[in-house]
Residue frames as a rotation matrix with the C-alpha (Angstrom) as fourth column:
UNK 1
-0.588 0.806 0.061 -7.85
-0.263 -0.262 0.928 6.64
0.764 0.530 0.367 1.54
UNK 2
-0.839 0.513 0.181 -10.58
-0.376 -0.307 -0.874 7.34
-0.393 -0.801 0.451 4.16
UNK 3
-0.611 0.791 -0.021 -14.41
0.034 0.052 0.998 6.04
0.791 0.609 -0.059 3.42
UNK 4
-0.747 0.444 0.496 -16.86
-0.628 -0.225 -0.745 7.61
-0.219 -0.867 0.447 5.53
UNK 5
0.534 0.844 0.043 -19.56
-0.840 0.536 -0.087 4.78
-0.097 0.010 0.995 4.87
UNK 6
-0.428 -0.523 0.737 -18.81
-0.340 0.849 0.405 1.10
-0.837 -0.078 -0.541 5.92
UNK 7
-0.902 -0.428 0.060 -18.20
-0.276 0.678 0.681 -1.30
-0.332 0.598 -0.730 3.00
UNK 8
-0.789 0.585 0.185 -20.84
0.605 0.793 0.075 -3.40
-0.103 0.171 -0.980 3.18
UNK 9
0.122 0.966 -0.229 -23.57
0.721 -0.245 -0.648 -0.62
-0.682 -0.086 -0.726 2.70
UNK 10
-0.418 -0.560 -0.715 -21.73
-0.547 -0.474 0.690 0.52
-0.726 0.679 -0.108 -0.37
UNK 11
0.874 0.413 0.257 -24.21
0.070 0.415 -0.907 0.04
-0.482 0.810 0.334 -3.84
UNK 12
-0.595 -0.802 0.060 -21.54
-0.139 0.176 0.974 -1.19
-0.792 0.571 -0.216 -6.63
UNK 13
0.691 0.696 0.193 -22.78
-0.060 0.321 -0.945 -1.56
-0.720 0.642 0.264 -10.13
UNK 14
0.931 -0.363 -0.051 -19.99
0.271 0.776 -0.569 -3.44
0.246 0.516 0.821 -11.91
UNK 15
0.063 -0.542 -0.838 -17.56
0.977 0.205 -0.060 -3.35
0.205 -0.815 0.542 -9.19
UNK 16
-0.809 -0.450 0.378 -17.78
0.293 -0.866 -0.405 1.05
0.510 -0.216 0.833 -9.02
UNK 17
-0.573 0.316 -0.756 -19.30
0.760 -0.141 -0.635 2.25
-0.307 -0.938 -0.159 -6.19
UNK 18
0.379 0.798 0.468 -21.89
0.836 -0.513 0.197 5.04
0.397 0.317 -0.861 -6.00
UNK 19
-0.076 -0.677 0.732 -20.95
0.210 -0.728 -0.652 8.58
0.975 0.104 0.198 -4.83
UNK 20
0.465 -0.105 -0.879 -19.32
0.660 0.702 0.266 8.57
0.590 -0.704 0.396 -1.69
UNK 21
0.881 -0.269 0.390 -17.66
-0.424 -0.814 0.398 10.82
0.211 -0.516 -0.830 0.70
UNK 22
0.818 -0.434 -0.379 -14.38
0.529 0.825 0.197 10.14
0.227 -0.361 0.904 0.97
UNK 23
0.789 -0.605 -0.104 -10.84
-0.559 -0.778 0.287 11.87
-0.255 -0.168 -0.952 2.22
UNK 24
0.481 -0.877 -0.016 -7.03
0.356 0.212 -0.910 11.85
0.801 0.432 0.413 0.83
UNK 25
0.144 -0.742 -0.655 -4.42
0.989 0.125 0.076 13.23
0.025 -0.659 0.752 2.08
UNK 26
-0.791 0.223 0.571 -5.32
0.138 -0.843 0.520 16.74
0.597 0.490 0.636 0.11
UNK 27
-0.779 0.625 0.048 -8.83
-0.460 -0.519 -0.721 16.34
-0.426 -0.584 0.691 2.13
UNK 28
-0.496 0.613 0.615 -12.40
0.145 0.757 -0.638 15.04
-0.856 -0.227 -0.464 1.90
UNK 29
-0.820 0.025 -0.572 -14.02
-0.571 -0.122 0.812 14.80
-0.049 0.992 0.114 -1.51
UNK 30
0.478 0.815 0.326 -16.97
-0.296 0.500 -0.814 12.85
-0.827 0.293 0.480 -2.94
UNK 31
-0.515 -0.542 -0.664 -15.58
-0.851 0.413 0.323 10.12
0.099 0.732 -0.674 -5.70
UNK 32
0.663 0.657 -0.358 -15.78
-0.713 0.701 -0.034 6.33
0.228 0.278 0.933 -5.95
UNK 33
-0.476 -0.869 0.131 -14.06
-0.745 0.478 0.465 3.36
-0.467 0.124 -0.876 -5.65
UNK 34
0.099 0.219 -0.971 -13.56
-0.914 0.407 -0.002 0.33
0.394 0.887 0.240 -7.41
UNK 35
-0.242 -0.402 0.883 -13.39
-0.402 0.870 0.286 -3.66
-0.883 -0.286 -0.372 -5.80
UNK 36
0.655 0.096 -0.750 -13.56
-0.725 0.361 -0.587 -5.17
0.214 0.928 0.306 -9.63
UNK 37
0.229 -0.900 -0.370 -10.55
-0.650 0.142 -0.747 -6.73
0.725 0.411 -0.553 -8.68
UNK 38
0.152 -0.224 -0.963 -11.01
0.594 0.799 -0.093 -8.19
0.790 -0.558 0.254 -5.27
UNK 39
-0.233 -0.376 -0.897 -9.92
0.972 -0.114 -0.205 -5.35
-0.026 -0.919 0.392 -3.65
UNK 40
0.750 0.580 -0.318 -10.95
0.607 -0.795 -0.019 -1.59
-0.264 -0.179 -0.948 -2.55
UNK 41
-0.685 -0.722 -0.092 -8.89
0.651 -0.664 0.367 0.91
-0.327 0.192 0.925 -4.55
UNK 42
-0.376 0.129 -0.918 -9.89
-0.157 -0.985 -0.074 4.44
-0.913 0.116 0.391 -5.63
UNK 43
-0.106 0.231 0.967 -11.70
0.841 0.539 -0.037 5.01
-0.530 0.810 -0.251 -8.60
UNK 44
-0.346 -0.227 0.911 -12.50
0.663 -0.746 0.066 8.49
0.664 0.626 0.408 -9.45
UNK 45
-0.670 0.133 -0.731 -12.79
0.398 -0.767 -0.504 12.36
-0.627 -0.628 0.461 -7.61
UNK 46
-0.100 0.912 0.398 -15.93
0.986 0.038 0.162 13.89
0.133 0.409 -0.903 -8.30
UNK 47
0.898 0.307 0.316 -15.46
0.299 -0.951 0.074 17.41
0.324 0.028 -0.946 -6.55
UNK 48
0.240 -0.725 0.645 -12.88
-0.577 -0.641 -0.506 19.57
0.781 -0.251 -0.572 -4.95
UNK 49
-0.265 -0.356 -0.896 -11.49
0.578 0.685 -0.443 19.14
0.772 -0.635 0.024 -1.45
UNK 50
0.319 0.172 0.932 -12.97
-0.253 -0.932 0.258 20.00
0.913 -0.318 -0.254 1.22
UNK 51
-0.449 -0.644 0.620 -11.64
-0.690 -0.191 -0.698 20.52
0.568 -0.741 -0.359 5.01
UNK 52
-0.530 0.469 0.707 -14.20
-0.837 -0.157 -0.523 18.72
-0.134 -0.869 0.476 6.26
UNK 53
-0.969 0.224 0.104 -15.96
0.182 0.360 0.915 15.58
0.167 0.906 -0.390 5.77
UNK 54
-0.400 0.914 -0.071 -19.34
0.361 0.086 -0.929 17.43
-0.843 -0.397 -0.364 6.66
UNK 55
0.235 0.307 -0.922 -19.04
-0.664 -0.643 -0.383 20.06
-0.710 0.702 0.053 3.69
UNK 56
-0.750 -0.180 -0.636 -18.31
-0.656 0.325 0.681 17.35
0.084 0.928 -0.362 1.61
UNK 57
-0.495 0.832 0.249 -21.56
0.796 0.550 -0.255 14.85
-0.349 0.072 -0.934 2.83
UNK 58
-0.012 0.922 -0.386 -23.44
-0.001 -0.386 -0.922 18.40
-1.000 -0.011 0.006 2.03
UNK 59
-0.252 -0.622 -0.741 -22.10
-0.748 -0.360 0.557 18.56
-0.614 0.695 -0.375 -1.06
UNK 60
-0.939 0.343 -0.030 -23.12
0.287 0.827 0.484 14.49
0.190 0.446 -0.875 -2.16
UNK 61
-0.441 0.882 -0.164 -26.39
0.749 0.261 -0.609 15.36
-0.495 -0.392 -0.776 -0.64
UNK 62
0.079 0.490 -0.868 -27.11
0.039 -0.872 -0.489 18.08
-0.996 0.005 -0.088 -2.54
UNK 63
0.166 -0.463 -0.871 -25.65
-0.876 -0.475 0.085 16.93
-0.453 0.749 -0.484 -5.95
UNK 64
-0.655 -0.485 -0.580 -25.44
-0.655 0.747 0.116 13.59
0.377 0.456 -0.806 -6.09
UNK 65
-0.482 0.549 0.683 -28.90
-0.708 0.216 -0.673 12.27
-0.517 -0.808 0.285 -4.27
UNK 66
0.568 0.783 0.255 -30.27
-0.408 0.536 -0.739 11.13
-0.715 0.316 0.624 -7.37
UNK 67
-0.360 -0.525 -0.771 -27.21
-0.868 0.493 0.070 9.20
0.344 0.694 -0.632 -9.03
């Protein structure tokens, strides 16, 4: 798991993150993660995959500005 935004400038509201750009192994996506626990683990995929992680920042920016 990739996160194109450093940690520390990640909003959490009970330990799940806001929507994020992030990339698998399948490709970049917009999801969450979770540090409830102490530690940084996946939480949930919001969109497809895309090849890129630009078409996937347009994608939060355009859809997800005002979560």
């Amino acid at each position: 798991m990739k996160i194109l935004k450093a940690i520390k400038d990640i909003k959490f509201d009970n330990g799940v993150s806001e929507p994020i750009v992030m990339a698998s192994a399948a490709g970049w996506y917009v999801g969450a993660i979770d540090n409830s626990e102490g530690f940084v683990q996946p939480y949930d995929r919001y969109t497809g995959y895309y090849a890129t992680s630009g078409e996937a920042e347009t994608v939060l920016d355009g859809h997800f500005s005002n979560a």
